[in-house]
C-alpha positions as CSV (number, residue, x, y, z in Angstrom):
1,X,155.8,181.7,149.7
2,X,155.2,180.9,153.3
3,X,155.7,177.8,155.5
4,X,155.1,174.0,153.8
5,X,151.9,172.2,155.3
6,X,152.7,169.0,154.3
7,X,149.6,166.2,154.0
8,X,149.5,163.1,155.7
9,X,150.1,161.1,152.8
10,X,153.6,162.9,152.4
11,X,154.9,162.4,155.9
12,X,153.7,158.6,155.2
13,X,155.6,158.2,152.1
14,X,158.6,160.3,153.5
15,X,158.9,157.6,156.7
16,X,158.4,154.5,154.1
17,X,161.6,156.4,152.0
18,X,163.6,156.5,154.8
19,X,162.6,152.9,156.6
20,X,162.8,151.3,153.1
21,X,166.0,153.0,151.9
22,X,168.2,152.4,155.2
23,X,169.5,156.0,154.4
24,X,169.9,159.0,157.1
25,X,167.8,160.9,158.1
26,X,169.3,163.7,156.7
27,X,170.1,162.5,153.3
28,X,166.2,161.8,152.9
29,X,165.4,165.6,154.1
30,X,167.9,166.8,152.0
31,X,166.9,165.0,148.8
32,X,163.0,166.0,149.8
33,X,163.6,169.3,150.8
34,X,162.1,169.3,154.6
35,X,163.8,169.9,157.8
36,X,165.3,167.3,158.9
37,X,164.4,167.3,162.5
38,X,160.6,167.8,161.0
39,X,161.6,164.5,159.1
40,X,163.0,162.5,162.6
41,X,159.8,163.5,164.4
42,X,157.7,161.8,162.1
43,X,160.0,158.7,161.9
44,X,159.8,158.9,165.5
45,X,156.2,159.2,165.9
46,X,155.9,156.7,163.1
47,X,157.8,154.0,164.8
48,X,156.2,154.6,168.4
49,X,152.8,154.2,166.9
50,X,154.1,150.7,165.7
51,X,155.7,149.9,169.0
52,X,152.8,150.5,170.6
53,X,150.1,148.4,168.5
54,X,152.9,145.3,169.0
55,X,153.4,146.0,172.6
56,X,152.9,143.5,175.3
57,X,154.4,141.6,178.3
58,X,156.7,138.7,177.9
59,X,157.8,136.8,180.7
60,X,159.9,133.3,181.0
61,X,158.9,130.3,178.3
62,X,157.6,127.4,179.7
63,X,159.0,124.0,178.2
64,X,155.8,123.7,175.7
65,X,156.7,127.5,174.1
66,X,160.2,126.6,173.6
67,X,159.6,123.5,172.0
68,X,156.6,125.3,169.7
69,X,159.9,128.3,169.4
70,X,162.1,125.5,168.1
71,X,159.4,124.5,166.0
72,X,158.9,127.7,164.2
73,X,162.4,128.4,164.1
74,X,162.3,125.2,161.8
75,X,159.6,126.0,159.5
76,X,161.0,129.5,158.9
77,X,164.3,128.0,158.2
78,X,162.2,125.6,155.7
79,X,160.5,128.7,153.9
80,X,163.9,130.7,153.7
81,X,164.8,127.7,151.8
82,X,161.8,127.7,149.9
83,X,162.1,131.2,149.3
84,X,165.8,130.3,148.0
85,X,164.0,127.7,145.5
86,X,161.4,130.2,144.2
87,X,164.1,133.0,143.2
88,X,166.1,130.3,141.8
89,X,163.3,128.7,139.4
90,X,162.1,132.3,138.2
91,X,164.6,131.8,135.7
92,X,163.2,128.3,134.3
93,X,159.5,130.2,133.5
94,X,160.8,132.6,130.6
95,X,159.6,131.0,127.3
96,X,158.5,127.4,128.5
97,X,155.3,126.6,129.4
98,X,154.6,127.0,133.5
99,X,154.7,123.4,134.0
100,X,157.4,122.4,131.9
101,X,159.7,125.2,133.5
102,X,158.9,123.4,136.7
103,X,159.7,119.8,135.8
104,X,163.1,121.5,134.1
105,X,163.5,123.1,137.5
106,X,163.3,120.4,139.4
107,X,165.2,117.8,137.1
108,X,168.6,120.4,137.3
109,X,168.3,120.3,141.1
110,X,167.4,117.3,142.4
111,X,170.5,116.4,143.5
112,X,170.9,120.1,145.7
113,X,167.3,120.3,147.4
114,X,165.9,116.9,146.7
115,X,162.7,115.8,145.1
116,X,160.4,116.3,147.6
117,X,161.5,119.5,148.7
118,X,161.1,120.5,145.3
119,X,158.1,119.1,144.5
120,X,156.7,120.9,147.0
121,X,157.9,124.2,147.0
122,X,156.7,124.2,143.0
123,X,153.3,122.8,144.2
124,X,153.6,119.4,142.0
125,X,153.6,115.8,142.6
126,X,156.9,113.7,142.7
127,X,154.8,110.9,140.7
128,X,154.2,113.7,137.9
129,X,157.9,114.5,137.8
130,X,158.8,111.1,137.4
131,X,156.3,110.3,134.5
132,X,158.0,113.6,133.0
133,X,161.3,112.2,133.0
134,X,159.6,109.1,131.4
135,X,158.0,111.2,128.4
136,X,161.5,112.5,127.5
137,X,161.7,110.6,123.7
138,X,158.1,111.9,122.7
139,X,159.0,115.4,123.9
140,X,162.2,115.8,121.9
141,X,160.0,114.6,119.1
142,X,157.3,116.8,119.6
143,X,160.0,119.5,119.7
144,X,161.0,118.6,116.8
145,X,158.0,118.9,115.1
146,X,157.5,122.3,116.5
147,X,160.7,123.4,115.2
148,X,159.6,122.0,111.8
149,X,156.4,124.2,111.5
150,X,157.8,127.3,113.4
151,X,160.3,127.8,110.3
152,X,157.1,127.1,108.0
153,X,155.3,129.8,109.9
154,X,158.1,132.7,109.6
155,X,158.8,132.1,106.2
156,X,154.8,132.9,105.9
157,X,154.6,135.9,107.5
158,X,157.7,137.1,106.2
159,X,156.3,136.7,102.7
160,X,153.3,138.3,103.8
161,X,156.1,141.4,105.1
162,X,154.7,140.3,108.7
163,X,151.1,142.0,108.6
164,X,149.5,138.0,108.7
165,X,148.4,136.6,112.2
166,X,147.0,133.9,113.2
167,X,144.1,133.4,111.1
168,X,145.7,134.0,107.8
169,X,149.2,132.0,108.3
170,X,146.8,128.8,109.2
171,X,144.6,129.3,106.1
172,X,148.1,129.2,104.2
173,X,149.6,126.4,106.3
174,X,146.5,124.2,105.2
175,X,146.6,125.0,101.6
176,X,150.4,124.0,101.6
177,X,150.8,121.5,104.5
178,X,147.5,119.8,105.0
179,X,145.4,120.0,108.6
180,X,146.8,122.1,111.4
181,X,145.3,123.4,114.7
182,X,145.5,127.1,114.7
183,X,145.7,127.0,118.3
184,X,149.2,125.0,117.8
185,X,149.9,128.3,115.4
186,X,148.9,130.5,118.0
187,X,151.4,129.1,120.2
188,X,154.6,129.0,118.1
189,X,153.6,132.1,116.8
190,X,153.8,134.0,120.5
191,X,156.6,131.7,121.3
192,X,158.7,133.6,118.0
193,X,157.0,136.8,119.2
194,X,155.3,136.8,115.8
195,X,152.1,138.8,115.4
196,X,149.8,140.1,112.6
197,X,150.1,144.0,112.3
198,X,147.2,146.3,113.8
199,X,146.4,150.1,115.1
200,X,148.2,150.2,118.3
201,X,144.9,151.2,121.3
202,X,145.8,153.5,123.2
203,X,144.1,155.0,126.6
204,X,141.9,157.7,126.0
205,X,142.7,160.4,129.0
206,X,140.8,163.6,128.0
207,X,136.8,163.3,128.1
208,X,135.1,167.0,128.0
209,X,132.2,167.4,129.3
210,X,130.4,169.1,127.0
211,X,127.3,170.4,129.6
212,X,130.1,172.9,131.2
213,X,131.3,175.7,129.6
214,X,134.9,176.1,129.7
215,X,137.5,178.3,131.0
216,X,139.7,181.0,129.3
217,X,142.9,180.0,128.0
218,X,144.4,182.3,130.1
219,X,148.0,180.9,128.9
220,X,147.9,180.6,124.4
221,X,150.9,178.1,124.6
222,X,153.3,180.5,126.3
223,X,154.8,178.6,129.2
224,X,156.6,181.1,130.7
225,X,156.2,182.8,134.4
226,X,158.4,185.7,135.6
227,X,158.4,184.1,139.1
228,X,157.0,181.1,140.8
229,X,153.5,180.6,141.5
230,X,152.4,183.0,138.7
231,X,151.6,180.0,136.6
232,X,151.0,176.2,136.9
233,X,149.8,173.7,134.7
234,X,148.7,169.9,135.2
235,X,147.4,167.2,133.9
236,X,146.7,163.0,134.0
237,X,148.4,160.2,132.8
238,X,148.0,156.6,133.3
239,X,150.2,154.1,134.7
240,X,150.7,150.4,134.0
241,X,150.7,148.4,137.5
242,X,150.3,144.6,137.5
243,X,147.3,143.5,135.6
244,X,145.7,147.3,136.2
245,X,146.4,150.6,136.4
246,X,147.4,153.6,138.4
247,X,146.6,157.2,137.7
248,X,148.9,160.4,138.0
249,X,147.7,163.8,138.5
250,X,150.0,166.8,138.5
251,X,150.7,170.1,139.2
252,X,154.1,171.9,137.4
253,X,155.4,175.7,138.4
254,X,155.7,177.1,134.5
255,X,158.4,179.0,136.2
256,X,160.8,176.3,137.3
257,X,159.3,172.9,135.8
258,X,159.0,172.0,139.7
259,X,156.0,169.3,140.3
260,X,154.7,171.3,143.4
261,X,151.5,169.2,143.6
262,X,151.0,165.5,142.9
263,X,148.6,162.7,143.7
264,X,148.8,159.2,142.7
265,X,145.8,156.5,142.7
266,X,143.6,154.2,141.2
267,X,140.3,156.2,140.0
268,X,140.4,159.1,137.7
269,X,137.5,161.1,139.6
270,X,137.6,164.8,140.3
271,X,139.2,163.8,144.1
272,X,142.3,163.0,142.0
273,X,143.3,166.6,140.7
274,X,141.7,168.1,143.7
275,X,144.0,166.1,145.5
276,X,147.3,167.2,143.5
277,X,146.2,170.8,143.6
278,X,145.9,170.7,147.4
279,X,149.1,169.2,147.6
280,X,150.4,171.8,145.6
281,X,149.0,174.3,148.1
282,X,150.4,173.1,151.1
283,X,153.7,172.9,149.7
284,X,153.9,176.7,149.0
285,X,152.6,177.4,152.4
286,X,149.2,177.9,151.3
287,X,148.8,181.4,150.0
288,X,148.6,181.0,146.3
289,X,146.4,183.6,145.9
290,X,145.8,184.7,141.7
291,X,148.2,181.9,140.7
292,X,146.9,181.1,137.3
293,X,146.3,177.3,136.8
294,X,145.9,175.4,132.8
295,X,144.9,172.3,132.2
296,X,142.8,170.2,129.5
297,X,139.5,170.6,129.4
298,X,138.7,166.7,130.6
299,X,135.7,166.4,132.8
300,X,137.9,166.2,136.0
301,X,139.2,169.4,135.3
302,X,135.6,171.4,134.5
303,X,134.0,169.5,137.4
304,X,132.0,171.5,140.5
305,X,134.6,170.1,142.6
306,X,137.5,171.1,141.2
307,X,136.1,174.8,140.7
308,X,135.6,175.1,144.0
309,X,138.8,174.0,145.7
310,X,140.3,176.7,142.8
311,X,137.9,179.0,144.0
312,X,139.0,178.3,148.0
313,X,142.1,179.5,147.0
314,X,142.4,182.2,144.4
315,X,143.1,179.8,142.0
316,X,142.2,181.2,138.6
317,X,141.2,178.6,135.6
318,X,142.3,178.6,132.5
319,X,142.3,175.6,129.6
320,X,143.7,174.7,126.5
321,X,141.5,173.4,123.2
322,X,140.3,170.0,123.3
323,X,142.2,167.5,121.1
324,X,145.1,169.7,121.4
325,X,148.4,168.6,123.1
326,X,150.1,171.9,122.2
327,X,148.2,173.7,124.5
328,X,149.1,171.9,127.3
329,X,152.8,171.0,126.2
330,X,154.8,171.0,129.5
331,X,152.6,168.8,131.1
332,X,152.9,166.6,128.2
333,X,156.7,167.3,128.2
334,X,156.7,166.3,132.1
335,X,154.9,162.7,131.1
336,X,157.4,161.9,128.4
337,X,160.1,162.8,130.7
338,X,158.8,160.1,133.3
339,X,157.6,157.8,131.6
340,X,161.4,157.6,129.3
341,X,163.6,157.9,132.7
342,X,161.2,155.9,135.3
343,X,159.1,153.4,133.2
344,X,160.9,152.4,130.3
345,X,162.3,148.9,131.3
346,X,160.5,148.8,134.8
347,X,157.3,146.5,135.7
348,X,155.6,147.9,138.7
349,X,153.7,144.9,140.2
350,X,152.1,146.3,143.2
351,X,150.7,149.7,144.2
352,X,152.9,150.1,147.1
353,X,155.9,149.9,144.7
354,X,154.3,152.3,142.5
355,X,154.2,154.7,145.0
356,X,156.8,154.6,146.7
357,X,159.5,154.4,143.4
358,X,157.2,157.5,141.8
359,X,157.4,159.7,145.4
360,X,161.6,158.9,144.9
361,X,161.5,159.6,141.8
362,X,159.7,163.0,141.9
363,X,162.3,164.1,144.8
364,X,164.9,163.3,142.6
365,X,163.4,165.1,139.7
366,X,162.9,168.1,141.3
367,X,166.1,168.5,143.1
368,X,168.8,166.9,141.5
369,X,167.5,166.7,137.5
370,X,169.3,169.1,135.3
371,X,167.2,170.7,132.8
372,X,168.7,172.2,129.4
373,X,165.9,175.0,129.7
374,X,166.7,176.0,133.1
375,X,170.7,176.0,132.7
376,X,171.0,172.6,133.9
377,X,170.1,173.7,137.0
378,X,167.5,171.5,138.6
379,X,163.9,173.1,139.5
380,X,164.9,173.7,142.9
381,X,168.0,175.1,142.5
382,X,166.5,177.2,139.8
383,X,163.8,178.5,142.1
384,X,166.4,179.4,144.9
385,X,168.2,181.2,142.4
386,X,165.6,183.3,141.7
387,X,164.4,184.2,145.1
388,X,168.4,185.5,145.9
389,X,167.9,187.9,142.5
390,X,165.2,188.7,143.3
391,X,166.0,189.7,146.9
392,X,169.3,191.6,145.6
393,X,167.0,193.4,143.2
394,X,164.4,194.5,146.5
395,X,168.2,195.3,148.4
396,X,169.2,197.4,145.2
């Protein structure tokens, strides 16, 4: 299969794995699958290049620089403590309102940070907090209240076996009850977690483009391959990351279940699976040559581009029926498989932790998940495997 080429982008996320972890060098390149020293050169390169952007001269400190030293030493020490505040309060902010959890936050602390400090680091007033403490009687009242109507509102929508939402359990709530604000029902209603029932929307991945004609299904929902790089597969799926998303593009050996290929970002243009397939490339050493690769028959996939980086390098087409997820099951299989062991539970809030827990988590897949189909061997393993048979078969 040749010597691995490996992109820039993985020699960048294999130096972030190994300064973020504060594991070996060698446990990284084994868990990767590179040669270690191939991994400490980049490090080393990696870390040079930052030495040498920072570098400069630095001689004795006047009198004026220590004093402006001492002073930052201060206001750092003053964040940390902020900082300390902030992790602290996170707690306070799960089902009040924002400003509320703050007041709450600052009341139980007072006496540990002090008002101001508190006041500040929650970015309120010290008068506001004290005319919070004053409202206390007409806030246990108003609680009260609440309390009142949110039992009125879950008997409602249990009658109504829980398909009412907002609209509806106000309508009732008048009829029975007189006047109410259906924002106040809005509110006690996401407070409970209560919600009318409705068609869950999903995200639309697949759009053909009907003006090019398709490829050959080259594969008719066998997934098999007598050896590697014989046949891959890919496919997109989308990935929740703060308020937006990410997109995944990927390229699976049918032989092994190995993701040879990947590419992560924040389009879903053609440069997305052109990008995973040339990933996959370099990481069998480039000569692919008649590998056979099936996908869906979304526009990114019948685009000119992605033809012709197929075309580069012997890469022959082949894709499934549209509307079908049969034909493309072991990409699909992969997505499940990710989205139940990495995502389930987890909130990726920045693209930079997207990408760095996916690249870990892809190493780990490949190398060290067991798969029932494959022995409960992982895909590497698998692969390795069949090169030594295969090689005692050539010796035979």
């Amino acid at each position: 299969m040749g010597t691995a080429r490996y992109s820039g982008e993985f020699k960048r996320d294999a130096v972030a794995l190994v300064e973020s972890s504060g594991r070996r060098v060698s446990s990284v390149a084994r868990e990767l699958g590179v040669n270690p020293e191939s991994l400490r050169q980049w490090v080393a390169r990696s870390r040079a290049e930052a030495a040498a952007s920072g570098a400069g001269g630095e001689g004795p400190l006047t009198p004026a620089e220590r004093e402006e030293l001492r002073r930052l030493r201060r206001q750092v020490r003053e964040l940390e403590l902020e900082k300390e505040i902030l992790r602290k309060a996170a707690q306070y902010f799960q089902g009040d309102g924002p400003m509320t959890g703050r007041w709450r936050f600052i009341s139980d602390h007072r006496d540990l940070y002090g008002i101001q400090r508190l006041c500040r680091a929650m970015g309120v007033s010290a008068s506001g907090f004290y005319r919070w403490i004053a409202a206390a009687a007409a806030r246990a009242a108003r609680r009260s209240a609440d309390d009142d109507l949110g039992a009125r509102i879950e008997e409602i929508h249990g009658e109504s076996n829980g398909t009412y939402g907002v609209p509806r359990i106000t309508r009732e709530l008048r009829e029975r009850h007189g006047p109410i604000n259906h924002k106040r029902v809005a509110r006690l209603m996401r407070e409970r977690g209560l919600a009318g029932r409705h068609l869950r929307r999903t995200v639309r991945m697949t759009i053909a483009d009907r003006s090019v004609p398709p490829a050959p299904d080259l594969v008719g929902r066998d997934f098999r391959a007598a050896a590697p790089d014989v046949r891959w597969c890919g496919d997109i799926t989308y990935l929740p990351v703060g308020g937006s998303w990410m997109y995944l593009a990927t390229v699976i050996d049918m032989h092994s279940r190995r993701v040879v290929g990947w590419s992560l970002a924040e389009h879903m243009r053609s440069g997305l699976v052109v990008d995973a397939v040339r990933s996959a490339v370099g990481v069998r050493g480039g000569n692919v040559h008649g590998v056979v690769f099936h996908s869906d028959r979304g526009a990114q996939y019948t685009s000119a581009a992605f033809a012709e980086v197929c075309r580069a390098h012997g890469i022959r087409r082949s894709m499934g029926r549209v509307g079908s997820s049969y034909d493309n099951a072991m990409a699909e299989s992969f997505f499940a498989t990710l989205k139940r062991e990495l995502l389930y539970g987890s909130r990726w809030l920045t693209r930079a932790q997207a990408r760095s827990e996916m690249f870990s988590w892809l190493a780990w897949y490949n190398r060290r998940r067991h798969h029932s189909a494959l022995g409960y061997r992982s895909p590497v393993e698998f692969e390795q495997e069949s090169s030594a048979i295969d090689t005692l078969r050539l010796v035979a």
